[in-house]
N, C-alpha and C positions, 0 to 999 in steps of 0.2 A: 133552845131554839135559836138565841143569835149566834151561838157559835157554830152554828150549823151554817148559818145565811153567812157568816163573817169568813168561814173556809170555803164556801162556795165562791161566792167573791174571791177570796185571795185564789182559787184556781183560776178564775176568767185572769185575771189581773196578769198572773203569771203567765197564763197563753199571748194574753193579747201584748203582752211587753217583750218576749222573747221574737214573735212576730214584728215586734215595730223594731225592736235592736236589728236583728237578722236582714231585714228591709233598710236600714237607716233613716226610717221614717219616708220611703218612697211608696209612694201608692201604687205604683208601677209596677213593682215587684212582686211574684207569686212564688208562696213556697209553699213544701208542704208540713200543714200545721200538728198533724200526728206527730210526726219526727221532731218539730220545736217542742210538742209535748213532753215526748218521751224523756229529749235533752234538758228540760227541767224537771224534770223527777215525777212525772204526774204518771197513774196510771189510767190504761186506757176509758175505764169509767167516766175518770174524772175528766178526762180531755172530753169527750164524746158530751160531755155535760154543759162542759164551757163552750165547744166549739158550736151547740147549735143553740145556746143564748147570742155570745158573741155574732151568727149570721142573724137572729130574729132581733138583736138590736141595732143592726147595721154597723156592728163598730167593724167587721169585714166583710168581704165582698167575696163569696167561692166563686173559681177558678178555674177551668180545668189547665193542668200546667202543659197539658199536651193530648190527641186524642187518646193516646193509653190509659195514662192517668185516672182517664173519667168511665173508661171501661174495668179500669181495676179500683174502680172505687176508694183512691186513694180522696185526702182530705185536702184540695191546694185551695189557700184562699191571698188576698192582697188586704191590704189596710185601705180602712175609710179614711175619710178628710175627720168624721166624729169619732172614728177609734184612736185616730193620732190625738185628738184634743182629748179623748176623756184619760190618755195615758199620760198626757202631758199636764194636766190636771192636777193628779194624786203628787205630781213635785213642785208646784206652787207654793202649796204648804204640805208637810210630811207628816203634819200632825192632824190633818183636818181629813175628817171622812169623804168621800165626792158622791155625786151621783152613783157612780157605778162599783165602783170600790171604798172597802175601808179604806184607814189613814197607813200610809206607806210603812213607816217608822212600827205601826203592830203589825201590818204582814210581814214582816222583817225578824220582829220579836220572836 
């Protein structure tokens, strides 16, 4: 079962840090966060998985990127002020688990 919880995690992790690279940590910025999935290897399960923790724990904010977007149900969200900290978090220390994520260094492994 933790390795269950520990890859779930490493997919949020991985959404939510392709999102913040992509942004450069602007909270300003809306993308949309399927296609950051897809570009980190996730499939769409797994995004669909992380993408509606990541909005029920406010680490983003959906977006519509445009009125189409939100008519074609596309997925645009921005980064929170607490999705930057909890991504900025896991590289304080690399070895230390955080709130939201394992330790960087095993999702890495």
């Amino acid at each position: 079962m933790i390795a269950l919880i520990r890859e779930k995690r490493t997919y949020r992790f991985r959404l939510l840090f392709a999102l913040y690279k992509k942004a450069d940590a602007n909270m300003d910025a809306v993308y949309d966060m399927q296609e950051l999935a897809m570009q980190a290897g996730m499939n769409h399960n797994q995004f669909l998985s992380a993408w509606k923790y990541l909005h029920m724990e406010e680490l983003i904010q959906v977006r519509p990127y445009h009125e189409q977007s939100a008519q074609e149900g596309r997925y645009h969200a921005r980064l929170m002020h607490k999705g930057i900290k909890a991504i900025e978090e896991v590289f304080l220390n690399e070895n230390q688990y955080t709130y939201y994520f394992p330790a960087y260094r095993e999702m890495m492994s």
